[in-house]
C-alpha positions in Angstrom: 0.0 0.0 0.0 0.6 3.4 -0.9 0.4 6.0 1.8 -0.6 8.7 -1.1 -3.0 6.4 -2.5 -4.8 5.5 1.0 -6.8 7.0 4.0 -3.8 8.0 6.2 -4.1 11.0 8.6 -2.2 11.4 11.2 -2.8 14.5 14.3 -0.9 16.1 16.3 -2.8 16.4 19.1 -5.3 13.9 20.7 -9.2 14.3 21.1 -10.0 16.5 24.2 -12.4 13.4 25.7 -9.2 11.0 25.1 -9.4 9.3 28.7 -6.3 7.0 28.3 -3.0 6.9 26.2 -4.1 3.9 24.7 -7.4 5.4 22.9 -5.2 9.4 22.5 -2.8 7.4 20.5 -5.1 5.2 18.1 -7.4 8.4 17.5 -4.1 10.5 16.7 -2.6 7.7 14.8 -6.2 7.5 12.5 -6.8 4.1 13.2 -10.7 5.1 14.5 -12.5 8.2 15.1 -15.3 8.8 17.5 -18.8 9.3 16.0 -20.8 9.8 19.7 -21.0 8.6 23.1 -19.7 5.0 22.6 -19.6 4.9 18.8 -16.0 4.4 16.9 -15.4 4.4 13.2 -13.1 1.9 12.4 -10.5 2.9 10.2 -8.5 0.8 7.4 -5.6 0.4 9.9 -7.3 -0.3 12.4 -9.6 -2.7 10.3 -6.2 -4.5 9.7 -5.5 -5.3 13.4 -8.8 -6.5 13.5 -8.6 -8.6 10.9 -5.2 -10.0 12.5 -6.5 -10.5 15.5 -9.5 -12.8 14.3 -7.0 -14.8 12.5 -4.8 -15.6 15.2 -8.1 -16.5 17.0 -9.6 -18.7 14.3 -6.0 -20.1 14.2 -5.9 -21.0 17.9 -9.8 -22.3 17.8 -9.2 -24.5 14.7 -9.7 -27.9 16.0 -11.4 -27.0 19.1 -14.2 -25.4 18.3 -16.5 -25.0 15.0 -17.2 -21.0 13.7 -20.9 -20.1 12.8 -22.7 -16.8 12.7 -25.7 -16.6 14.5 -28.4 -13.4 14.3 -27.8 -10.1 16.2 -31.6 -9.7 16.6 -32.9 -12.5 19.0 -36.8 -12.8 20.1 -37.4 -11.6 23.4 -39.3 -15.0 24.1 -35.9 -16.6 23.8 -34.8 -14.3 26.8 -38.0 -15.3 28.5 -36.9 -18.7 28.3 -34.1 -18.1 30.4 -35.3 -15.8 32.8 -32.5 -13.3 32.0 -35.3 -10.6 29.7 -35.6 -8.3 33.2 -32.3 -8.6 34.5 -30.9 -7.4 31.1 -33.4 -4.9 30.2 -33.7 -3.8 33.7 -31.5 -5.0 36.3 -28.6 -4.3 34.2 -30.2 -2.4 31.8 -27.8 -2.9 29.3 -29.7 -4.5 26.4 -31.0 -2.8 23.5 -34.4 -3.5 22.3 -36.2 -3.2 19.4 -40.0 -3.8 18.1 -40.9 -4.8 14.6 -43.6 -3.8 12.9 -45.8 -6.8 13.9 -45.5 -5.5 17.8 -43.0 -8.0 18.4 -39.9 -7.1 21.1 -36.7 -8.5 19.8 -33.4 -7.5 21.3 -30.0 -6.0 19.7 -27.9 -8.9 21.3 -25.4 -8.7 24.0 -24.5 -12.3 24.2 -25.7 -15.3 22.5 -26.4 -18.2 24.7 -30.2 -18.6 24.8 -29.5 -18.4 20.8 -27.3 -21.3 21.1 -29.4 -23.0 23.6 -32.6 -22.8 21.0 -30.3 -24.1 17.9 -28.7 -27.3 19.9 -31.9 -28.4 21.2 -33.5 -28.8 17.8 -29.9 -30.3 16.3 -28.6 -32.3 19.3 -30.1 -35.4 20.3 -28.0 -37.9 21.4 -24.7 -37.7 24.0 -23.2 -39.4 20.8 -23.4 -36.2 19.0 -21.5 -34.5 22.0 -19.1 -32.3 23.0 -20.2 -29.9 20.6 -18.6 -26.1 20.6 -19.1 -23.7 18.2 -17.9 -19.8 18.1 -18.6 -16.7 16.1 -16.6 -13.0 15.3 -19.2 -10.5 15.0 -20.7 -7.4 16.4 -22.7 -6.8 20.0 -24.8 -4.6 20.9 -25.2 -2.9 25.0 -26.4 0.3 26.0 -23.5 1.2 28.6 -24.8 3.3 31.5 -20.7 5.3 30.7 -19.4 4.9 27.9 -16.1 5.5 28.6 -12.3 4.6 28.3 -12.6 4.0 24.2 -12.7 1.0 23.3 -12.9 -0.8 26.9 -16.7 0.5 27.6 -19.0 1.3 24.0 -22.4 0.6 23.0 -21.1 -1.7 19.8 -18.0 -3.6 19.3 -16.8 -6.6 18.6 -16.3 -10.2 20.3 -15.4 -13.8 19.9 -18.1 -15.8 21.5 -18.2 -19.4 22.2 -20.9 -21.9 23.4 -20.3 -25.8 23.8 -22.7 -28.6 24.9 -21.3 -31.5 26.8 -22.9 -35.2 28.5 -21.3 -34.5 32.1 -19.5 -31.8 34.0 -16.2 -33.7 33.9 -16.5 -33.2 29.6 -17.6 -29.2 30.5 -14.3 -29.1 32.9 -12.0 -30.3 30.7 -13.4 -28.2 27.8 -13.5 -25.2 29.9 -9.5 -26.2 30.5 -8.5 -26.5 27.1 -10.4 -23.3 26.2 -8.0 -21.4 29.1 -5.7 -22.3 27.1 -6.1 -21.3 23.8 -7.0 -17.8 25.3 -3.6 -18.3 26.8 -1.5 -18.7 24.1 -3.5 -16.1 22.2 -2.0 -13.5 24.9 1.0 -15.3 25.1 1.3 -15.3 20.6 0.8 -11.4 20.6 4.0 -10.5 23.6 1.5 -8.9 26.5 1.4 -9.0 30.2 -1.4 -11.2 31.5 -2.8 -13.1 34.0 -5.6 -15.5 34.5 -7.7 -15.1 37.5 -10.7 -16.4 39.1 -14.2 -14.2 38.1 -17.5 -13.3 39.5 -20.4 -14.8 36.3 -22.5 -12.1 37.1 -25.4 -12.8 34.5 -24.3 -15.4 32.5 -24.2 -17.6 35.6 -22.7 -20.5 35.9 -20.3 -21.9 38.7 -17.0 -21.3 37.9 -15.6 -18.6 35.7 -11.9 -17.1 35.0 -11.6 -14.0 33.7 -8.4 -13.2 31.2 -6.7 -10.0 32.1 -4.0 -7.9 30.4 -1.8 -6.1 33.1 -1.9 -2.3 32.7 -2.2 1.3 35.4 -5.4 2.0 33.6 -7.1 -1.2 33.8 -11.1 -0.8 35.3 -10.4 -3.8 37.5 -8.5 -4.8 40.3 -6.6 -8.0 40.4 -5.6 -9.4 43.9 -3.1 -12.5 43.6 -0.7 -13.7 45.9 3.5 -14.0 44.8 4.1 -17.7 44.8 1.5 -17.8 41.5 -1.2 -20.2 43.4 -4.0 -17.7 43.8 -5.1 -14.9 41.2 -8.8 -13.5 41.4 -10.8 -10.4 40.4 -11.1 -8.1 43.3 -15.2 -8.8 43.1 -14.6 -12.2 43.9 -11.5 -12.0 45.5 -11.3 -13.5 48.7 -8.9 -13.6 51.8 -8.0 -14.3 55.8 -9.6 -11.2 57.7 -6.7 -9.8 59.9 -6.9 -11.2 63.3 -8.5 -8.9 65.9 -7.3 -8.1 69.3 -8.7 -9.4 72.4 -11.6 -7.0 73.0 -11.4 -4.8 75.9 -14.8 -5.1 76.9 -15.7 -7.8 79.6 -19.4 -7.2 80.0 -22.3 -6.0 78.5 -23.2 -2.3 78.9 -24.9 0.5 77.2 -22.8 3.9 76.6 -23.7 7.4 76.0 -22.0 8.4 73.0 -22.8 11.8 71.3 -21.8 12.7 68.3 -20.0 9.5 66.9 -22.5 8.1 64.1 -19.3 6.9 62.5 -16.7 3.6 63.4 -14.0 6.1 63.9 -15.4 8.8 65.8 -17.6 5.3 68.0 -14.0 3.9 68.6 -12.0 7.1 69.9 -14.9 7.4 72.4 -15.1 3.9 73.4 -11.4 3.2 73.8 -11.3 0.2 70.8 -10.3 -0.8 67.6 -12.4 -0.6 64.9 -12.0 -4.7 64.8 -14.3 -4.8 67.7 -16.7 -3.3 66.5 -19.8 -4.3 64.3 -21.1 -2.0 62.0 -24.3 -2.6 61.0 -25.1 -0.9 57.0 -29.0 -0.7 55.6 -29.6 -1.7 51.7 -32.5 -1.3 49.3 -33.0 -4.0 47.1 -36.0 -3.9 44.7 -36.5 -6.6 42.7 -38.9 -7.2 39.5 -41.5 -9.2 40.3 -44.6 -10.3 37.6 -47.1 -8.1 39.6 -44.3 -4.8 39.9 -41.4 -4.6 41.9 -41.2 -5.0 45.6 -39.0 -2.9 47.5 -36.6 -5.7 50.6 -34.9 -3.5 53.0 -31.9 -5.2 53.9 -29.3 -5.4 57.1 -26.2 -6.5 56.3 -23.9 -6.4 60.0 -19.6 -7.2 59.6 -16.7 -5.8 61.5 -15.9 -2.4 61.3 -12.4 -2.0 60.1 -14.0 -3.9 56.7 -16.0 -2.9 53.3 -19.3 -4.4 51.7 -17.9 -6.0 48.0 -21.5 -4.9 46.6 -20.9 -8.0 44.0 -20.9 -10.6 46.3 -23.6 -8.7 48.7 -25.6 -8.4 45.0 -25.3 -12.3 44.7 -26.1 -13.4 48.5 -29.2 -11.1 48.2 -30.5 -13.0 44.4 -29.7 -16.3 45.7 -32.7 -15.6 49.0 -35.1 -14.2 46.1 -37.5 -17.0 46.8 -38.0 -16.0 50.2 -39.6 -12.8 49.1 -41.8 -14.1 46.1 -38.6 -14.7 43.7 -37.8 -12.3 41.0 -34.6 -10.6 39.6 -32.8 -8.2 41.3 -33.4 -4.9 40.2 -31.2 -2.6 42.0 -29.1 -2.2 45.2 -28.2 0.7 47.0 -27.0 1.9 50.5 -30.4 3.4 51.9 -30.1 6.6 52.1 -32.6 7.9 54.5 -34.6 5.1 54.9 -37.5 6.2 53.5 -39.2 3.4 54.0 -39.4 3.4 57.8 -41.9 4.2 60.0 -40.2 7.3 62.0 -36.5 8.1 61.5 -34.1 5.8 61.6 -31.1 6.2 64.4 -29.0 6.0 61.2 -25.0 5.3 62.6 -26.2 4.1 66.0 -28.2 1.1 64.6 -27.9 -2.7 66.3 -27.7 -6.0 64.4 -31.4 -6.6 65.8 -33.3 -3.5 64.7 -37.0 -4.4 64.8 -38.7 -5.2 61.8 -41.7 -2.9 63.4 -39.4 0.2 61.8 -40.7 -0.8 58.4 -43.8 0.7 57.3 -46.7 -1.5 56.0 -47.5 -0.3 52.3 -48.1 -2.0 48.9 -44.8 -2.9 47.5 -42.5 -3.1 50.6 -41.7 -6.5 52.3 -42.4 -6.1 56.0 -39.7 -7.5 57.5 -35.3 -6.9 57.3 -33.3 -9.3 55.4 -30.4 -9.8 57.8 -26.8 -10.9 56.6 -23.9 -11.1 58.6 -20.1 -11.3 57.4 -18.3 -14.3 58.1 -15.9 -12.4 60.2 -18.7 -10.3 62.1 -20.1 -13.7 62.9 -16.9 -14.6 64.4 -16.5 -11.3 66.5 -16.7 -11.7 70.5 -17.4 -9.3 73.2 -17.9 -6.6 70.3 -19.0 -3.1 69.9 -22.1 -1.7 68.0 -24.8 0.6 68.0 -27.9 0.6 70.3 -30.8 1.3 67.7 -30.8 4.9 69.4 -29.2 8.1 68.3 -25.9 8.6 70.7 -25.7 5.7 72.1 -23.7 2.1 71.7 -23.5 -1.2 73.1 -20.5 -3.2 74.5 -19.4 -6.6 75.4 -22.2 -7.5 72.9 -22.4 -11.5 71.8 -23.9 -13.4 69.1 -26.7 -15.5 70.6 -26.5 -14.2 73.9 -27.6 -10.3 72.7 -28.1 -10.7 69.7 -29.5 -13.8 67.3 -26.7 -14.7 64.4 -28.3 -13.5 61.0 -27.6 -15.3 57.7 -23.9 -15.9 57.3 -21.9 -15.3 54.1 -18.8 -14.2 52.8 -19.7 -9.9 51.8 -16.5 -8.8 52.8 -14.3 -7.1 50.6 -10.3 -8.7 50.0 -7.8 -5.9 50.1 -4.0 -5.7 49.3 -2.4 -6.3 52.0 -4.7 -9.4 53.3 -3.1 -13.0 54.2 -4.0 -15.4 51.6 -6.2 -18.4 52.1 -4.0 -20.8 51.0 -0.8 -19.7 52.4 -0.7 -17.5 55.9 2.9 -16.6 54.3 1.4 -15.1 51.2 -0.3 -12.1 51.2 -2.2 -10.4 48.4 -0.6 -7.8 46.3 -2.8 -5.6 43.7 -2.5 -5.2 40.0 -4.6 -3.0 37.7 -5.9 -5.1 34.4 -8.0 -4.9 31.9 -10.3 -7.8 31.1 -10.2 -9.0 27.5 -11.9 -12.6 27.9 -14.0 -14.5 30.1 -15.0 -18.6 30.4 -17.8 -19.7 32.4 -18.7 -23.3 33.7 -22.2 -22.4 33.2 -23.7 -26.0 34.3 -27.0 -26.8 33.4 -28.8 -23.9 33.9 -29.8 -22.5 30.6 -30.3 -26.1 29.9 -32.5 -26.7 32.5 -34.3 -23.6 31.8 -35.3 -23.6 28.1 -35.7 -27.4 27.8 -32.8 -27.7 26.4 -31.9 -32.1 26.8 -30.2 -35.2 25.1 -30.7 -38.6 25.5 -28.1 -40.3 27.9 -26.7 -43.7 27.1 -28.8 -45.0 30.0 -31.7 -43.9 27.8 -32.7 -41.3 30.3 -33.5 -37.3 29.0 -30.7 -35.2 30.5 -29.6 -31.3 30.4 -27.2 -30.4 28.8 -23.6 -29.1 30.5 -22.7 -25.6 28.9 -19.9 -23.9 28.8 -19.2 -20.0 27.3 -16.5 -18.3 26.4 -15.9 -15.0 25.2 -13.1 -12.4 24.4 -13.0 -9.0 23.0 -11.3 -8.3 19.7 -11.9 -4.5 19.7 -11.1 -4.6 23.5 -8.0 -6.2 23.1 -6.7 -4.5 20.5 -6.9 -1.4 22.8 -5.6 -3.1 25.6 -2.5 -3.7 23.7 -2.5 -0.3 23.0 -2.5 0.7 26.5 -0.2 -1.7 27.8 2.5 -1.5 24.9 2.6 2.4 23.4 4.8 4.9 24.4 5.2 8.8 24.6 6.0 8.3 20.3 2.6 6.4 19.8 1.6 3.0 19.5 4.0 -0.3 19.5 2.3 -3.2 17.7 3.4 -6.7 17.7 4.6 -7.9 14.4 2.0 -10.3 14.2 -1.1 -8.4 14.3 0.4 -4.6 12.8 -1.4 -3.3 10.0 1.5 -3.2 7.8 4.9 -4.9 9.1 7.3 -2.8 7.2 7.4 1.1 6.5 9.5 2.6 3.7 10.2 6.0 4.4 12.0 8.0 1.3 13.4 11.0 3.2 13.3 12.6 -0.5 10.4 11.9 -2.6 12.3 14.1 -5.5 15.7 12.2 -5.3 14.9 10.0 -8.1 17.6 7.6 -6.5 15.7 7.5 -3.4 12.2 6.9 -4.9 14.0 4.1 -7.3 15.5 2.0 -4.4 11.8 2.5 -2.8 10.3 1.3 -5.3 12.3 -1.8 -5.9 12.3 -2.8 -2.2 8.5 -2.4 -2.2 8.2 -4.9 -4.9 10.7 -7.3 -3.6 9.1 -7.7 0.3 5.5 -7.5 -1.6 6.6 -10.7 -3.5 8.0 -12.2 -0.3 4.5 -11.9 1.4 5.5 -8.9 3.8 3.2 -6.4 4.4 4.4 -3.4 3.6 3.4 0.4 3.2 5.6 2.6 1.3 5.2 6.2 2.7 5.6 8.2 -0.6 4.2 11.7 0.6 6.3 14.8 -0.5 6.5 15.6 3.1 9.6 16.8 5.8 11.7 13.5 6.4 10.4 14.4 10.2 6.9 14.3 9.7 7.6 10.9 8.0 9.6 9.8 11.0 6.9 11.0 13.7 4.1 9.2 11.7 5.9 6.1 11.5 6.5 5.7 15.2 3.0 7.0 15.7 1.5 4.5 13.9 3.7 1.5 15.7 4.6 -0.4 12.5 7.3 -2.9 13.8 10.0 -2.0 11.0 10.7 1.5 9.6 13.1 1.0 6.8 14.7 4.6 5.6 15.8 5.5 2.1 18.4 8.4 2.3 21.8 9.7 2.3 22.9 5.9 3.5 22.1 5.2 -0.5 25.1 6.8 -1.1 27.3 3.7 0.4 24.2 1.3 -0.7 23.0 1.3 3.0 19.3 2.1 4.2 18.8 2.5 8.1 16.5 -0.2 9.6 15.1 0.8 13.3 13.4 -1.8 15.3 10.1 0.0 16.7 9.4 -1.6 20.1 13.4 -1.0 20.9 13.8 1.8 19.2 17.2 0.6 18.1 19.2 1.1 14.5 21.0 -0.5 12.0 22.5 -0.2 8.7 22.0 -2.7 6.4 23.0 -3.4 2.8 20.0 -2.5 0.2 20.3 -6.0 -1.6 20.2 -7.9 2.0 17.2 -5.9 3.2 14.3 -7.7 2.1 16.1 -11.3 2.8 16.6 -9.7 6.8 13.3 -8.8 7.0 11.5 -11.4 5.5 13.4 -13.9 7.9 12.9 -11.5 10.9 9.4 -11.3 10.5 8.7 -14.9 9.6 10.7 -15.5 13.1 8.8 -12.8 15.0 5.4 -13.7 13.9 5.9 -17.4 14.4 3.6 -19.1 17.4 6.5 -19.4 19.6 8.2 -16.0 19.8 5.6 -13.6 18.3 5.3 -9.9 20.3 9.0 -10.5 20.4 11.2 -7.7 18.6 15.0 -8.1 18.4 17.4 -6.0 16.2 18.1 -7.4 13.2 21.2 -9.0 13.0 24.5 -6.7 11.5 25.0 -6.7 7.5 
């Protein structure tokens, strides 16, 4: 290619709402352009890393899994099936939906599993046409809340998504395995920082999921992991040994006047304790959608006071006791403001593990009565601290079963940096920023279960089937190898998946010399199979330069004054290093360099070329 003959501009300056270097650098470079809120043109260079990047996937599926397409527009009855239609459209809210002219809601989808569901049951009938697994490439569709970051968070972009169908969980397992680790040598084929680590589902479900994550400051989430390499987990689902807590200094039970302190701090410096004795005790709303409406749950959620509520596994503790209130999907939950929904006000700061349901008012919508959760290491806490369900004052030497009944207990608490690990009370938990790029799930049998969805065992029996999903991002990652690999010049691409491996760059567009030599090379690594662009513009040899490590093309190859000995400078991108080389050895080097560089086992790798 041309660069006078193609779309190629280049700024100097990135777009004002540029929130990382990552996104500053491929809108500067004019590989996409913003078109609104969570909207990107993609432009021909970028459409070339693209591409790349669904070949290497396609070339680490082949064998494992089979590539169809299925429709972006899905019937809502499909979601219905599942029971996923409110969670997505209003729990989450993050589905676009559409009605055609018949009246009919479809949605714009997000994710394809009750799609895959709907096509295995009517093809699969038998465990001897199992495992099956299938993928597609193609666009999806979600109507971010905040659009933000680029490409990490849009409203259309797009994924590789994977279903597969198996007889037992052992089959799932060992798929679920095997498709780790082609999404492992995927991140390990294109020279990145990563790191597996164990996942909250969230609304796919399932079991067991692991999240793939490529290490970089601006990351959206934390990963906690522990040094030795055994344990490696999203801070949502992260888990860890709560610090111990000293003996508490309080002997027997008594009730304090304590003004002013509606806060652990301000509680403890009156009291004379550690936040660890204490047990705070933190009011939800949950509303969940319900057939008839919604109803409004208040919820009382007690754990030690020196620790933090992980609203994803409070979210999940609360879903899994929907039945008690009706069932449903979980709308929405929030830290209760004022609680509104009381009968009086609400001795908000100073409130006890037993506040009486009798504070909730009795209206339409509202369930009369407190779901209480305690943390695992509030359940544990002896002789502890908390508030007295009246404004200014507290409790001491307070114990579960003797003052107070033990609510349900489950694991809310929020892991931190700095906490012991589970596995090892050597290890503790350091924190890394990452961006997540794919996701597998374990998801069991409960689409299965739920849309019908069953083969015929070889004991003759109708079973569900064991699904699995997997998904990973192609527009995402190709960002997040922008953010982890570009510098302050622009963006550093892996040979494997850069638009064009090799720039020419004729400092002198009139030196006939120069243009000649271009001209030749261009033919001779076009007939080798390297791509290559030839940047023929008539402008400054510095504006040449600056575009080329702009655009991160692996090798810039520069026809100058070095013509004059027969020489043309070759500088590595990613090292930034340069070397002459003979004109008539060029193309050979390269075409050897770049068949090493983009081969399975050492692609992302750059090395200088060897001397002349």
């Amino acid at each position: 290619m041309r660069v006078s003959q193609g779309l190629f501009v280049t700024w100097r300056e990135a777009p004002s709402d540029a929130e990382t270097r990552g996104i500053a650098m491929l809108s500067r470079a004019g590989f996409v352009r913003k078109l609104g809120s969570g909207l990107y043109a993609n432009l021909p260079l970028m459409q070339r890393v693209l591409l790349r990047l669904e070949t290497m996937m396609r070339q680490e599926l082949s064998g494992v899994a089979q590539e169809v397409s299925f429709p972006i527009l899905q019937p809502e009855s499909l979601w219905r099936e599942s029971g996923r239609w409110e969670a997505y459209t209003r729990a989450e809210g993050i589905m676009f939906t559409v009605q055609d002219r018949a009246g009919r809601q479809l949605a714009l989808g997000p994710t394809h599993e009750e799609v895959a569901v709907a096509v295995m049951r009517d093809m699969v009938q038998s465990y001897r046409d199992l495992p099956v697994s299938v993928y597609q490439i193609g666009r999806k569709f979600r109507d971010e809340l905040r659009p933000r970051f680029g490409l990490l968070r849009t409203r259309e972009f797009t994924m590789k998504d994977g279903y597969s169908f198996h007889a037992s969980p052992e089959d799932l397992r060992a798929h679920f395995e095997g498709m780790s680790g082609v999404y492992a040598r995927l991140l390990t084929r294109l020279g990145v920082r990563w790191r597996a680590v164990e996942a909250d589902s969230g609304n796919i479900g399932g079991a067991d999921s692991r999240e793939f994550m490529v290490l970089t400051d601006v990351g959206e989430d934390e990963v906690l992991y522990s040094a030795d390499g055994r344990y490696a987990a999203n801070a949502e689902r992260a888990v860890s040994r709560p610090a111990e807590a000293a003996p508490s200094p309080f002997r027997t039970f008594g009730r304090h006047h304590t003004p002013g302190t509606a806060t652990v701090a301000t509680a403890c410096a009156v009291l004379g304790c550690e936040p660890a004795h204490m047990v705070k005790n933190v009011l939800y709303d949950a509303v969940f959608s319900q057939e008839e409406g919604t109803l409004l749950v208040p919820v009382l959620v007690s754990l030690r006071g020196d620790h933090a509520v992980n609203p994803v596994k409070l979210w999940n503790a609360v879903q899994a006791r929907a039945e008690r209130f009706g069932g449903g999907t979980l709308i929405s939950l929030e830290v209760a403001q004022t609680g509104a929904w009381a009968e009086g006000e609400l001795p908000l700061g100073y409130i006890a593990p037993e506040l009486p349901d009798r504070v909730i008012a009795r209206r339409e919508g509202l369930y009369p009565a407190f779901l209480r959760l305690c943390d695992g290491a509030a359940a544990e806490a002896r002789n502890f601290t908390t508030g007295a369900n009246e404004a200014d004052w507290h409790v001491t030497g307070a114990n579960w079963g003797e003052h107070y009944p033990l609510p349900d207990v489950v694991e809310v608490r929020q892991a931190r940096a700095g906490d012991v690990s589970l596995h090892d009370p050597s290890q503790v938990l350091h924190s890394a920023r990452g961006i997540e790029v794919g996701h597998v799930f374990q998801l069991g049998t409960r689409y299965a279960q739920a849309m019908n969805a069953r083969f015929t065992a070889a004991d003759g029996t109708a079973q569900p089937f064991h699904m699995g999903c997997y998904g990973i991002g192609v527009t995402r990652l190709a960002q997040a190898i922008a953010e982890q690999l570009s510098d302050e010049r622009g963006l550093v691409w892996p040979a494997v998946i850069a638009p064009y491996q090799v720039i020419l760059t004729v400092v002198d567009v009139q030196d006939e010399r120069q243009m000649q030599a271009a001209e030749s090379l261009y033919a001779q690594l076009r007939a080798a199979g390297v791509d290559v662009l030839l940047d023929d513009r008539p402008e400054r040899a510095g504006v040449k330069f600056a575009d080329a490590d702009l655009t991160g093309i692996p090798y810039r190859v520069t026809l100058g004054r070095a013509l004059d000995q027969g020489e043309v400078e070759v500088k590595v991108r990613r090292t930034g290093e340069v070397r002459r080389l003979a004109l008539a050895e060029v193309a050979a080097a390269l075409q050897g360099e770049l068949g090493w560089a983009t081969s399975p086992a050492e692609s992302g790798r750059a090395t200088l070329l060897p001397n002349a």
